[in-house]
N, CA, C and O atoms as a GROMACS GRO file, in nm:
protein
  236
    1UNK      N    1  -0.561   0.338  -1.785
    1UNK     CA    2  -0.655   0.276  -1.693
    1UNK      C    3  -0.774   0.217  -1.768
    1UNK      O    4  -0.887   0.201  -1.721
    2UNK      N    5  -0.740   0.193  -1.870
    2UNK     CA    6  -0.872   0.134  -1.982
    2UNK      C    7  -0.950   0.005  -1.874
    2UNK      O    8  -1.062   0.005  -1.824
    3UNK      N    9  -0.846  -0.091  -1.867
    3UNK     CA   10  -0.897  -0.200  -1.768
    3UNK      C   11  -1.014  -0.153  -1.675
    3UNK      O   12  -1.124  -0.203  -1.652
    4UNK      N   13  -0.959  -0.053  -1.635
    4UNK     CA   14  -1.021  -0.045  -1.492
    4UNK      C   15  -1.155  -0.030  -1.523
    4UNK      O   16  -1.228  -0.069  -1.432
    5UNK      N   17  -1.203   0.003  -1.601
    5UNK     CA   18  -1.382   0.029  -1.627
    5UNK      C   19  -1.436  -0.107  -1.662
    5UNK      O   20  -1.557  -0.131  -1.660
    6UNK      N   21  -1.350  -0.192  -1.694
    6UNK     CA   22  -1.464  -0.342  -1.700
    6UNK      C   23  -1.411  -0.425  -1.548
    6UNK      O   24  -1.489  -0.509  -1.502
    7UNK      N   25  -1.307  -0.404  -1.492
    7UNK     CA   26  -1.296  -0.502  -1.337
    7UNK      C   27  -1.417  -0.423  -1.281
    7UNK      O   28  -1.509  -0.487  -1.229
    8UNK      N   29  -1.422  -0.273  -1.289
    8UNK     CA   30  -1.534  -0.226  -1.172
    8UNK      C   31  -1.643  -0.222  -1.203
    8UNK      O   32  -1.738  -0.203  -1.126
    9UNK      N   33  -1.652  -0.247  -1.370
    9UNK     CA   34  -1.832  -0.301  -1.371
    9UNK      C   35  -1.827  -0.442  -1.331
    9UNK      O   36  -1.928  -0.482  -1.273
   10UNK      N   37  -1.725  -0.531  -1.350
   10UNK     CA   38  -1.783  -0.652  -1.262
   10UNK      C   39  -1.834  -0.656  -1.146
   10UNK      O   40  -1.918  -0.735  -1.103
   11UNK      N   41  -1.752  -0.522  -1.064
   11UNK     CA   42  -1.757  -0.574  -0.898
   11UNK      C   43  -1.850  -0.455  -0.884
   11UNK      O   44  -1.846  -0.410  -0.770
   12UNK      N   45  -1.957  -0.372  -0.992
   12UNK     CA   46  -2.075  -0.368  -0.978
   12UNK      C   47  -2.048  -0.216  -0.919
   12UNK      O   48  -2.139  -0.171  -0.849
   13UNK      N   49  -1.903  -0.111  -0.946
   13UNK     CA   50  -1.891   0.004  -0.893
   13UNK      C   51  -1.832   0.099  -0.993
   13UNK      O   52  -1.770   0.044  -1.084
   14UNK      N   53  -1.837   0.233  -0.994
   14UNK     CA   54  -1.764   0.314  -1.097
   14UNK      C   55  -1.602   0.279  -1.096
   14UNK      O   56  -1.544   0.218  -1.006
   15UNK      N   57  -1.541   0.334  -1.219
   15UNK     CA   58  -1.442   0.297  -1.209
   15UNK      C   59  -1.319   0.444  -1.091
   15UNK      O   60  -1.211   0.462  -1.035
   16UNK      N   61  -1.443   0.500  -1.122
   16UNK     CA   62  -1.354   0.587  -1.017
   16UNK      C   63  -1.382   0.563  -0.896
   16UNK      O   64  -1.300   0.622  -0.827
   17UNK      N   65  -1.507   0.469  -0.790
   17UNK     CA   66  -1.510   0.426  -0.694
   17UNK      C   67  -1.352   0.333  -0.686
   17UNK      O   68  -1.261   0.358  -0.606
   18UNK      N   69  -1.350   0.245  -0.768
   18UNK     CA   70  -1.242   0.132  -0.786
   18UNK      C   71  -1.092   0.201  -0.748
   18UNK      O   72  -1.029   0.162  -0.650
   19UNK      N   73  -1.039   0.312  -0.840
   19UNK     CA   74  -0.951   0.404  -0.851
   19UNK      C   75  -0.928   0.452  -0.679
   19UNK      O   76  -0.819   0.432  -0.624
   20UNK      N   77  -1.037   0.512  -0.610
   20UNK     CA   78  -1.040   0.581  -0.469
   20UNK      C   79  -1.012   0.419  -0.386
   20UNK      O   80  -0.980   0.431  -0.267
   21UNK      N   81  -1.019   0.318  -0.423
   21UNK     CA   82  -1.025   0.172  -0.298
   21UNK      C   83  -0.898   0.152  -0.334
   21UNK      O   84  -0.816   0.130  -0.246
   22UNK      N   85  -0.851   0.158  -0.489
   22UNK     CA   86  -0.667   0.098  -0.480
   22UNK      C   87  -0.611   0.201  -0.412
   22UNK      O   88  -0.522   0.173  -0.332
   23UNK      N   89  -0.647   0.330  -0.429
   23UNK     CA   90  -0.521   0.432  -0.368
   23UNK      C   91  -0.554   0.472  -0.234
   23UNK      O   92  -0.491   0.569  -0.191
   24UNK      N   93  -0.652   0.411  -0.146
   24UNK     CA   94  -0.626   0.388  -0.048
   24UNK      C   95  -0.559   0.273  -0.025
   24UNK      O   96  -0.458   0.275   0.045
   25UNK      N   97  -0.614   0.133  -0.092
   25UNK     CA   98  -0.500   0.005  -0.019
   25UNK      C   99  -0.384   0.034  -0.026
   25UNK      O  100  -0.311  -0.013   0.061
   26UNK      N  101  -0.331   0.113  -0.121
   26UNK     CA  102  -0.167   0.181  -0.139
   26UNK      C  103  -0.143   0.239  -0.008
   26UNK      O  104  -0.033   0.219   0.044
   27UNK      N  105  -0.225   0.304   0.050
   27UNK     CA  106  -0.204   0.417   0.182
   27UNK      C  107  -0.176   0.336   0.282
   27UNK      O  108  -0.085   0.342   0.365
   28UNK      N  109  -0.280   0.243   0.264
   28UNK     CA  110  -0.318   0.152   0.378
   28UNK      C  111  -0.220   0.024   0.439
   28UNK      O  112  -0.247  -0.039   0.541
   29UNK      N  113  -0.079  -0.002   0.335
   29UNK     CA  114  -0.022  -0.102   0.309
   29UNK      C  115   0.135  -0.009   0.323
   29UNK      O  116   0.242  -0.064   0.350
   30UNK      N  117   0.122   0.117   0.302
   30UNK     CA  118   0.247   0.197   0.330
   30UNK      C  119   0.348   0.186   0.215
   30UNK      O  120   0.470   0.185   0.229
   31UNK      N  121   0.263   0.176   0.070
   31UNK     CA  122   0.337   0.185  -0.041
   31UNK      C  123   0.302   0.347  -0.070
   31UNK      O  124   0.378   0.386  -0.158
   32UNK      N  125   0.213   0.452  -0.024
   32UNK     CA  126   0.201   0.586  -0.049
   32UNK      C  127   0.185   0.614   0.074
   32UNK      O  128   0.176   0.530   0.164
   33UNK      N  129   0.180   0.758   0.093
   33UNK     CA  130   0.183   0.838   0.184
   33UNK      C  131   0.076   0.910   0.186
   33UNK      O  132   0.043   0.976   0.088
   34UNK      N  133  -0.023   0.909   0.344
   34UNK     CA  134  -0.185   0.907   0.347
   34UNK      C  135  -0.239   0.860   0.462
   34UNK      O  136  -0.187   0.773   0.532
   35UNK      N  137  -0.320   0.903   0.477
   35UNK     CA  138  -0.375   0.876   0.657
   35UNK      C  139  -0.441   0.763   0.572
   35UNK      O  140  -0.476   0.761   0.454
   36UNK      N  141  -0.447   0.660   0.681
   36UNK     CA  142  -0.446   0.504   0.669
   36UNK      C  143  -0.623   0.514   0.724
   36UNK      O  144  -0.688   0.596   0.789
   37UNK      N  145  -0.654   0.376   0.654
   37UNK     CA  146  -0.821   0.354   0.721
   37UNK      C  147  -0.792   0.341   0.843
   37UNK      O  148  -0.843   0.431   0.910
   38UNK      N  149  -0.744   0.283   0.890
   38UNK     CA  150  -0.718   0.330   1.067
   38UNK      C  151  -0.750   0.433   1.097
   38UNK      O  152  -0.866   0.470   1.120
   39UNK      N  153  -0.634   0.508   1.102
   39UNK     CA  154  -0.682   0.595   1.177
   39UNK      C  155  -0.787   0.684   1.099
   39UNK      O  156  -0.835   0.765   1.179
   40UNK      N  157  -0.846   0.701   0.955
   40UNK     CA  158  -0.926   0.801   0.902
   40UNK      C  159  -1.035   0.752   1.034
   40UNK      O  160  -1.083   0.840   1.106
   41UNK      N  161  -1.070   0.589   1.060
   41UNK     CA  162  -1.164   0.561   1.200
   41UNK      C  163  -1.114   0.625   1.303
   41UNK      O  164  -1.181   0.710   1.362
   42UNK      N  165  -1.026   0.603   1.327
   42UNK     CA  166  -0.970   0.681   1.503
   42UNK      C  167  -1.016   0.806   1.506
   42UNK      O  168  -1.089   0.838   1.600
   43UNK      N  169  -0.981   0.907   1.400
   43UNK     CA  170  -1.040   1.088   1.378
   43UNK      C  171  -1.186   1.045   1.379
   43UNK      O  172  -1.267   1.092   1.458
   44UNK      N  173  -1.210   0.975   1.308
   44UNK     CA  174  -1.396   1.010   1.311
   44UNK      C  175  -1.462   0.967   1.487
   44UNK      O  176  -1.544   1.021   1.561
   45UNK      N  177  -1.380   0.849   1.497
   45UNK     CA  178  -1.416   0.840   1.653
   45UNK      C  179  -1.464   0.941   1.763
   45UNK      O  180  -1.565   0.961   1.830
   46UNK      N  181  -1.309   1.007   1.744
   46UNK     CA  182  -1.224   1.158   1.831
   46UNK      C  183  -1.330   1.251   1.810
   46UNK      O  184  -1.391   1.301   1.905
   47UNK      N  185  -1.355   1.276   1.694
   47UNK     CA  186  -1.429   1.406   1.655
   47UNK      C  187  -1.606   1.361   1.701
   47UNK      O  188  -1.697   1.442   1.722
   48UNK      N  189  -1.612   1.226   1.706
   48UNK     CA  190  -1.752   1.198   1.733
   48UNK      C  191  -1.768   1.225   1.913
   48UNK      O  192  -1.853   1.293   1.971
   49UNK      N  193  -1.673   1.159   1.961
   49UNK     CA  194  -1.608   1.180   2.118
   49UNK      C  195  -1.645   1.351   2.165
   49UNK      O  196  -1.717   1.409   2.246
   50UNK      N  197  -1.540   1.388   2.049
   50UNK     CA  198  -1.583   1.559   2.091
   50UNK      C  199  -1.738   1.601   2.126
   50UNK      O  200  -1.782   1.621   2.239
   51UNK      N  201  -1.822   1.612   1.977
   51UNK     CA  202  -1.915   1.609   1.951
   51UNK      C  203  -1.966   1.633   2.098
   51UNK      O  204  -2.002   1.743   2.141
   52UNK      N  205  -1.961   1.475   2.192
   52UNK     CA  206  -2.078   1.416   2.252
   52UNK      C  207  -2.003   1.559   2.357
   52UNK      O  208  -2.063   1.666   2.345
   53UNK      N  209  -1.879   1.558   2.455
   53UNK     CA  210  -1.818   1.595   2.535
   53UNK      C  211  -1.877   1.786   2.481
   53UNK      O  212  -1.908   1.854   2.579
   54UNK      N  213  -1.887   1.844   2.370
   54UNK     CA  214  -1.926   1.945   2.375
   54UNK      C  215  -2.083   2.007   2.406
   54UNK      O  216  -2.125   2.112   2.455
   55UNK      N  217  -2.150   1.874   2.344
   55UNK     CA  218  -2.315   1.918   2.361
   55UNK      C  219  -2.287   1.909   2.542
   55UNK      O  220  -2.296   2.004   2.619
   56UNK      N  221  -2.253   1.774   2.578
   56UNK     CA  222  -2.233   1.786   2.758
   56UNK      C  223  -2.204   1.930   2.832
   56UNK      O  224  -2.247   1.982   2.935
   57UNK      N  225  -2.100   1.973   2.716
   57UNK     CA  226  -2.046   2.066   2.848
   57UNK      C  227  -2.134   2.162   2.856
   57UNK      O  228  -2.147   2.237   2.953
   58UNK      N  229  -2.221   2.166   2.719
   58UNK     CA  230  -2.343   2.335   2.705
   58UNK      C  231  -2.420   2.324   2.817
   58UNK      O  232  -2.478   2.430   2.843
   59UNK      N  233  -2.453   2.177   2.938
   59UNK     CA  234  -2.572   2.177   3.003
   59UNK      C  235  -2.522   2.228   3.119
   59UNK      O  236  -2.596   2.247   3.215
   0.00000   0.00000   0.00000
């Protein structure tokens, strides 16, 4: 992965930021196996949903 430390100082990020964005587009594209940016949004949604639906129910 030598490369990878001068593409991600171009684009101004560590190379292990760079490393965590390809192996999600891998996830994300269904060349690996991995909860997809989709839905990692849909769970944060759900769980934010909860959140609100639990403080509600304490009143």
């Amino acid at each position: 992965m030598g490369g990878d430390e001068g593409v991600a100082g171009r684009l101004g990020m560590s190379a292990k930021t760079l490393r965590k964005w390809v192996c999600q587009a891998e996830v994300d594209t269904g060349e690996v196996a991995g909860v997809s940016s989709q839905e990692k949004q849909h769970l944060h949604e759900l769980r934010r949903k909860n959140r609100e639906l639990e403080l509600l129910s304490k009143y």
